[in-house]
C-alpha positions in Angstrom: 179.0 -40.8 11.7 181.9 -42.4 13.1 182.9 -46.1 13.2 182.5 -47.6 16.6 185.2 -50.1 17.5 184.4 -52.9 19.2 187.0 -56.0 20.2 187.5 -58.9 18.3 186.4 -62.4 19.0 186.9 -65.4 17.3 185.6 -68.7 18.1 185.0 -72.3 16.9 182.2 -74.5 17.1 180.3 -77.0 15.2 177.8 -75.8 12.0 175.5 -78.1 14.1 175.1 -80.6 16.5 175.3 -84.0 15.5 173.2 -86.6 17.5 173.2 -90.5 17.3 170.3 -91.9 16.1 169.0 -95.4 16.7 167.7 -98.2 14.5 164.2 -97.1 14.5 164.9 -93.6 13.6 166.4 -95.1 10.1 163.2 -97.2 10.1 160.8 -94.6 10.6 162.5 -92.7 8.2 162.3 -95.4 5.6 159.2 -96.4 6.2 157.4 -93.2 6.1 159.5 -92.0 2.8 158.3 -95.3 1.2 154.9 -94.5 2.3 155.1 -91.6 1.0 156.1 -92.2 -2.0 153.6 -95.1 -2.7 151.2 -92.7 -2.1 152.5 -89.9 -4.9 152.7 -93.0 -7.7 149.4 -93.8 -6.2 148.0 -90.4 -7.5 150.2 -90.2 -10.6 152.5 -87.9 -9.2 155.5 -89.7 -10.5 157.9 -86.6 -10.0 157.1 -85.9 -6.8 157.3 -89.5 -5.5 160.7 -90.0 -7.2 161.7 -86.4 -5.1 160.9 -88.3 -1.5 162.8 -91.0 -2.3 165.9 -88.5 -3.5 165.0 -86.5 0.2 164.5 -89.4 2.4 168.0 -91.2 0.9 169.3 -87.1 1.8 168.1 -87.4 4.9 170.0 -90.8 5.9 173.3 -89.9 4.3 173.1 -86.3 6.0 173.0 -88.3 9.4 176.4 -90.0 9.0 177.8 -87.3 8.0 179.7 -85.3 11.2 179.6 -81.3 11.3 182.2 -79.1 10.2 183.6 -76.9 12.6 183.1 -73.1 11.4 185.2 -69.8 12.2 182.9 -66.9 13.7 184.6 -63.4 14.2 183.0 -60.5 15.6 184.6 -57.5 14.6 184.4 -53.5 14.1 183.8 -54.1 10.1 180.7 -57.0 10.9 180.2 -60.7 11.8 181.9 -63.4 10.0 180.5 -66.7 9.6 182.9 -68.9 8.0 183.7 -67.4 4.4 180.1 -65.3 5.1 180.8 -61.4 6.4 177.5 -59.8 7.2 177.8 -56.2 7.6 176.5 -54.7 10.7 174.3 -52.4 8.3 172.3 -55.9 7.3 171.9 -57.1 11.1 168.7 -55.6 12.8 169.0 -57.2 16.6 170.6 -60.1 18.5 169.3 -62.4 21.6 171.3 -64.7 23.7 170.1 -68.1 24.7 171.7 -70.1 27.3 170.6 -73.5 27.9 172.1 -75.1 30.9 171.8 -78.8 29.1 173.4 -77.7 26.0 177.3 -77.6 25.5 176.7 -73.9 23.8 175.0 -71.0 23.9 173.4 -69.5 21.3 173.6 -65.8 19.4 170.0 -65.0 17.7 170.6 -62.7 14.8 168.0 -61.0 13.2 169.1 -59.9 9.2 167.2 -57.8 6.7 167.8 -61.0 4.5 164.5 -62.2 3.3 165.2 -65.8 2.9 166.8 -66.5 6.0 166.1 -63.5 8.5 167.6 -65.5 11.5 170.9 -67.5 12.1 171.7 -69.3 15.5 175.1 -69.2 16.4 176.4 -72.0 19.1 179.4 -70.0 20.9 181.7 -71.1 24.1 179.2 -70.5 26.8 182.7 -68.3 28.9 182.2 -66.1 26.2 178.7 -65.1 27.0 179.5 -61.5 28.6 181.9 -60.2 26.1 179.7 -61.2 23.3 176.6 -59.6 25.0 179.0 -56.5 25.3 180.3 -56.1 22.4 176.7 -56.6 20.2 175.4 -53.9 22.1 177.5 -51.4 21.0 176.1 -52.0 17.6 172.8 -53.6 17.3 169.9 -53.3 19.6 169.2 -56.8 21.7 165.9 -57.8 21.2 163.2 -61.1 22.1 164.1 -63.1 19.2 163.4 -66.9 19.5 164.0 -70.0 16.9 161.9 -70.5 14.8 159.3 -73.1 15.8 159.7 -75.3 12.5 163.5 -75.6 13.4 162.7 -76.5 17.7 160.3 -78.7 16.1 162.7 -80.5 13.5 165.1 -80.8 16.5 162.9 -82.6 18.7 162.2 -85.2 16.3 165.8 -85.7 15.8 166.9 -83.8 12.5 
């Protein structure tokens, strides 16, 4: 079988979006990890407790912490994520979503990886048709959506 050739294109954007958070969000944060971990010494669980406080402190210095911005290259050999190339073998479908509120789209990509089956990739929204061209001369596009733990870790602010 022969190698289809498809165009390159490289882009820029962050690994995620960063949002501001308010005084409360700290707060609740705080005062739900200390909660929490009242409640594991509570029950003896002295391991676990001492693992929400090591996730909650996490948490708050994640949140000062400003995204990197990653490389992605689509190309004829596979799609390249950074220092990541995923073969086009490994990818089973894309899906495009294009929020009108949101600085960047976003490429769905379904993998035969186990751990993480889907990535979301934020791209220039200009680049939407080319993209859309280009993927399907390789993978089939199909109704792929976010996973509803990650929509629902975005709405409350993570």
């Amino acid at each position: 079988m022969d190698e289809i050739k498809i165009d390159t294109i490289e882009w820029s954007a962050p690994e995620y979006s960063h949002k501001e958070r308010s005084n409360d969000w700290f707060w609740s944060l705080g005062l739900i990890t200390i909660i929490a971990a009242g409640i594991a010494f509570w029950f003896n669980s002295n391991i676990f407790a001492i693992f929400i406080l090591i996730s909650g402190g996490t948490l708050i210095m994640f949140t000062f912490r400003h995204p990197n911005d990653v490389t992605y290259i689509i190309e004829t050999k596979g799609l390249t994520m950074g220092k990541d190339l995923h073969i086009w073998k490994s990818i089973k479908s894309f899906n495009i979503k294009n929020i009108d509120t949101e600085p960047y789209a976003k490429i769905l990509i379904e993998t035969s990886n186990y751990i993480l089956p889907i990535y979301t990739i934020p791209f220039p929204k200009e680049l939407e048709s080319q993209i859309k061209e280009n993927l399907l001369k390789i993978t089939p596009r199909s109704e792929i959506d976010e996973s509803k733990s990650m929509v629902f870790m975005e709405k409350l602010g993570f």
